[in-house]
N, C-alpha and C positions, 0 to 999 in steps of 0.2 A: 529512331526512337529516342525517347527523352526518359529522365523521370518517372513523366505522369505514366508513360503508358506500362510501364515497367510495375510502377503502383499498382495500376489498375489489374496486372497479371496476377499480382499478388493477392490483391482484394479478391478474385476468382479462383483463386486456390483457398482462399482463408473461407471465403460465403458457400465453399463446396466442402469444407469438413479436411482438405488435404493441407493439412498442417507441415505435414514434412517438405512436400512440395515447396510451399511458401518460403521454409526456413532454407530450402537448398537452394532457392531463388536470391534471397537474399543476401546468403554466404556467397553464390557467384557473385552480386553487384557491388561485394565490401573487398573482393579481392581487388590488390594492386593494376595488377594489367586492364582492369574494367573500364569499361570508357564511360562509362553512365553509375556513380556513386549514388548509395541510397542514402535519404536524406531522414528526417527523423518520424517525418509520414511514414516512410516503409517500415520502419522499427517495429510501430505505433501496430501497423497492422497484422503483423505477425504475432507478438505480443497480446495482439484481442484475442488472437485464431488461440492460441494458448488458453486465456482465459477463457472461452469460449468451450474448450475440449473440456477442460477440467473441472467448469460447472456444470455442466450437464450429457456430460457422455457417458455418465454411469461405467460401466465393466471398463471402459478405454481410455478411464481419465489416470492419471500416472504421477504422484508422488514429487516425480521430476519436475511436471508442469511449472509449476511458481519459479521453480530455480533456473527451467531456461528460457525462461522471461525474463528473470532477473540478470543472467547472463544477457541476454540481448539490449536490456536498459545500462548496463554494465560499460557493454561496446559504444555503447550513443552518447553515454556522456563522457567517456574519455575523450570518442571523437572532439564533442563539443570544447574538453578542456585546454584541447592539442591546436585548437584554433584562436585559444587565446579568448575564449566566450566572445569571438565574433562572428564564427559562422551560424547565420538563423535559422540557414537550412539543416543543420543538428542541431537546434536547441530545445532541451526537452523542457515538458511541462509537468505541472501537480497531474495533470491527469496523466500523463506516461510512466510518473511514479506511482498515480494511483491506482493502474492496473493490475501492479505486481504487489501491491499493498494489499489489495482485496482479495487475490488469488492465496497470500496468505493467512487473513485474518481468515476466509472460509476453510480451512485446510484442517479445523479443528473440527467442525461442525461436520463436513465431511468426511470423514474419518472417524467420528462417532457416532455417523449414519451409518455405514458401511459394517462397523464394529455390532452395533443392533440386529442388523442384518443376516449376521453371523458370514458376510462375504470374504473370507481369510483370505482368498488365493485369488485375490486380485493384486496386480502388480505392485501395488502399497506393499504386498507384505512381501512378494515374492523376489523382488527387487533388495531387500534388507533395507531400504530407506532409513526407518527408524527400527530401535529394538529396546531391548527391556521390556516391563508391565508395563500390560494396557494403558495404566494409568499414569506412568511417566511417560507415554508415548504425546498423551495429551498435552496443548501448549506449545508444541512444536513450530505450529502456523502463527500462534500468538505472539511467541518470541522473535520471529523472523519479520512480521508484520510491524512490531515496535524499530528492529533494526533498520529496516527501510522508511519508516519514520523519521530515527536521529538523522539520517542519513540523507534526508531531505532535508533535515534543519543545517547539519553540517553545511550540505553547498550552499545554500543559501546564505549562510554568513562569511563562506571561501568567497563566495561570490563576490557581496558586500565590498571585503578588504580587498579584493582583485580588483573592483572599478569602480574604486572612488573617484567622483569628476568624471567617470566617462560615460556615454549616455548611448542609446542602442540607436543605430542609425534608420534604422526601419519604423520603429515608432516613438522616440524619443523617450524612452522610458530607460529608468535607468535597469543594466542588466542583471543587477544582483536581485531584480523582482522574477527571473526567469523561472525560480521554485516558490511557486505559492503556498507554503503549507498553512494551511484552516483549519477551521475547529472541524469541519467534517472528518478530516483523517484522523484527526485522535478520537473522534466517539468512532469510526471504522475500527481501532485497536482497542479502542477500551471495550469496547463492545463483543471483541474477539476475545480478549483475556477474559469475559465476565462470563464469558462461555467454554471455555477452555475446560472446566473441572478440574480446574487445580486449588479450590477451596481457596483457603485464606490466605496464600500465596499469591493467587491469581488477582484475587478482590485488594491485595496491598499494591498490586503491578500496576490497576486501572487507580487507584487513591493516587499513586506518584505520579501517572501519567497526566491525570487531573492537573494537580500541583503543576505540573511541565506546562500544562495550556494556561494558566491561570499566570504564569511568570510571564510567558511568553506576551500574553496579552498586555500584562502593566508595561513588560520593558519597551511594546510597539506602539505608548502610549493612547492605547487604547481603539486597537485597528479592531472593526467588527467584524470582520472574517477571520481574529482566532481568538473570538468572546464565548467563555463557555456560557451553555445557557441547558435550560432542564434536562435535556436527554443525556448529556453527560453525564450529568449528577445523577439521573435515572438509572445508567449505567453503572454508575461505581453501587448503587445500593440493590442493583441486581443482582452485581456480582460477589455483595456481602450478603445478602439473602440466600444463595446457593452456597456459601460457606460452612462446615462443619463444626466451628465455633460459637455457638447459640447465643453465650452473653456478650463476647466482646462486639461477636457480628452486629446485634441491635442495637450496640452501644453507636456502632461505627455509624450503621443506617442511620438511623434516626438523626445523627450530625448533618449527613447530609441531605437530608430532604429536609432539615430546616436552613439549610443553607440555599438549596435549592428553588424553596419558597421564598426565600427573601431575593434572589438572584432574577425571580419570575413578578414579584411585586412592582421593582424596581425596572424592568426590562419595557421597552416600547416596540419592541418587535413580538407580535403572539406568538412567530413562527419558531422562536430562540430554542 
């Protein structure tokens, strides 16, 4: 057996709902004595089986979910950094970080579904995950979502200063491009903070993250995959519209939907 077919076990653990299975799969193939190491596909797959449980299994989805995703993204990119950002076969992508990224930004939304619900004694609560009020409970996903954010930017600039001059031998690209992060992942967070209910707290976290895409984009002199464009901007004045602050919030709003306006004048993509 290789690899592939090792993958493919795992792929039929993960398409059959048996997540544990998958994860004990993959913990044999990362021990030392294994003849057959999992590569960052296998990560990849387990990781979906995760997000896969925890958006839609209702009573069985678990608090834990995002974090031992996150653990497992954790494990793949150390691999990757122990190889000196040269093995391809651990090399993670925006999308490997943006699976754990999205397990958290929905972890607000979900938990405030479940909260309506009046579902108490599902393992969210049962487990002590989070504590205190309801309403500090919220922003949890939010907070953890931005983390995994910086934390894409981080490598990617560890990257950067790690290979300069050197170029990836498989597609000649150089490897500090291995973390794409885009404006999609900051409207994913800004979008999660704008829902979070943490009022004008929340709505100041999506304004700075804005600010963070908006730098990021002049300093990559002007790369279009992290040009903010309306739905951002949409986002920060959604998440001043759900704010508890009536004057300052439509002071805020209204800044930005004329900036947003002008950002859409000037744009040649409809789709921004």
């Amino acid at each position: 057996p290789d690899v592939f077919s090792y993958n493919n076990l795992l792929n039929l653990h993960a398409n059959r709902g048996n997540v544990d299975k998958a994860e004990a799969l993959l913990k044999k193939m990362d021990e030392p004595d294994h003849t057959i190491p999992p590569d960052a596909y296998s990560y990849t797959i387990v990781m979906n089986a995760f997000q896969k449980k925890f958006t839609t299994s209702g009573s069985e989805r678990d608090m834990k979910d995002p974090t031992k995703a996150e653990e497992l993204l954790s494990r793949l990119v150390k691999k990757f950094e122990e190889s000196h950002y040269s093995d391809i076969n651990l090399r993670p992508t925006h999308v490997t970080f943006g699976t754990v990224l999205s397990m958290y930004a929905a972890a607000d939304r979900i938990l405030k579904e479940d909260m309506s619900r009046g579902d108490v004694t599902r393992k969210w609560w049962s487990r002590n995950i989070l504590s205190g009020a309801d309403k500090q409970k919220m922003g949890w996903g939010a907070e953890n979502a931005e983390r995994i954010l910086e934390w894409m930017i981080a490598l990617k600039e560890k990257g950067k200063r790690k290979t300069v001059g050197k170029k990836d031998k498989t597609d000649n690209n150089p490897v500090d491009d291995l973390i794409l992060v885009n404006n999609r992942h900051f409207l994913t967070v800004i979008d999660a903070w704008a829902k979070a209910g943490k009022g004008v707290m929340g709505a100041i976290r999506c304004e700075r993250l804005l600010e963070r895409l908006e730098n990021l984009y002049q300093s990559s002199g002007g790369d279009p995959k992290l040009r903010p464009g309306p739905k951002h901007f949409g986002a920060v004045i959604d998440a001043y519209s759900r704010a508890d602050d009536r004057e300052s919030t439509a002071e805020h709003a209204e800044k930005f939907l004329d900036k947003s306006e002008d950002l859409f004048l000037h744009s040649t993509n409809p789709n921004d």
